[in-house]
C-alpha positions in Angstrom: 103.2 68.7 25.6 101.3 65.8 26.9 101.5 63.8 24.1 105.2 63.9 24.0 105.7 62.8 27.2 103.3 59.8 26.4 105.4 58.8 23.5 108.2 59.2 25.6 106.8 56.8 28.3 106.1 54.5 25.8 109.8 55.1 24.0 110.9 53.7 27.7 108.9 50.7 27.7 109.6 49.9 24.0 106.6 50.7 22.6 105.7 52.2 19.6 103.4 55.1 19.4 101.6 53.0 16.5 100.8 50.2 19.0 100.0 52.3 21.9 97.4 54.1 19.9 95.9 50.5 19.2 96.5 49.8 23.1 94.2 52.8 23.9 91.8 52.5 21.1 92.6 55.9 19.6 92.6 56.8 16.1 96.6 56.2 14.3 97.1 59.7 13.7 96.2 60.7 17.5 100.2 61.5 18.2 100.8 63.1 14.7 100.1 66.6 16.8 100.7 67.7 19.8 98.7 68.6 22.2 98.3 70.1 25.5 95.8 67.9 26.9 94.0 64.7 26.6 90.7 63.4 27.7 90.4 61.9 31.4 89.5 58.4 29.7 92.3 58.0 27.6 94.7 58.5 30.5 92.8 56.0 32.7 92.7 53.8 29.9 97.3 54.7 29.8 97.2 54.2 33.4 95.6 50.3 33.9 97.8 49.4 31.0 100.8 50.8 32.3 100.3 51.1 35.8 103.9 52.1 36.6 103.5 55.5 34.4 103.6 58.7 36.4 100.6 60.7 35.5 102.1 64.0 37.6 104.7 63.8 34.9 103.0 63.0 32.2 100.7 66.1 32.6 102.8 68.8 34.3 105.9 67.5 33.2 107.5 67.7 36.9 109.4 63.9 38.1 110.3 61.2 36.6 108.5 59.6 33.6 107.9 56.0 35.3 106.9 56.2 38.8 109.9 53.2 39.5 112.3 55.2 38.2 111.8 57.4 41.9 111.3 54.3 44.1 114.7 53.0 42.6 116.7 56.3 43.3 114.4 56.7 46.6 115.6 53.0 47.7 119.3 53.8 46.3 119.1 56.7 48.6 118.5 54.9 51.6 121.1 52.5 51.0 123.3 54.9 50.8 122.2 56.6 53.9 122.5 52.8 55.4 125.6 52.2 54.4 127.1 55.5 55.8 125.2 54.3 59.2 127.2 51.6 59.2 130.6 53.0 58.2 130.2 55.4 61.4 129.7 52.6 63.6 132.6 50.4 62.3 134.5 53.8 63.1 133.0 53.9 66.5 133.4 50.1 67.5 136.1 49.4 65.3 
């Protein structure tokens, strides 16, 4: 459910779901149920707060839940792909 997923984004920022519904300007009770979608306002209002949130995820539930949480493993990926580069050389050249 969508709304889960936005509590759990907040949950990873350390964010209460009382204080993100004050963030957003919804009414306290908005997470008490879930709910399969949300209103295209409310989600650009989630998104210039918290720009790093993944909005694929947070509707589909497909990737990561913050959008950094990929570039990190993308970037740990390519230094690991680097670093194997390298080894081969040494191997190479000695």
């Amino acid at each position: 459910m969508i709304t889960t997923r936005i509590l759990e984004f907040a949950k990873s920022q350390g964010i209460t779901g009382y204080k993100l519904t004050k963030q957003l300007n919804l009414s306290t009770s908005f997470f008490d149920k879930e709910r399969n979608s949300v209103s295209g306002e409310v989600l650009q209002r989630l998104v210039e707060l918290y720009p790093t949130i993944d909005l694929n995820y947070i509707v589909t539930g497909k990737g990561e839940v913050n959008m950094l949480k990929n570039e990190i493993i993308n970037l740990q990926q390519q230094i690991i792909n680097l670093q194997m580069q390298l080894y081969e050389k040494q191997q190479v050249f000695g």
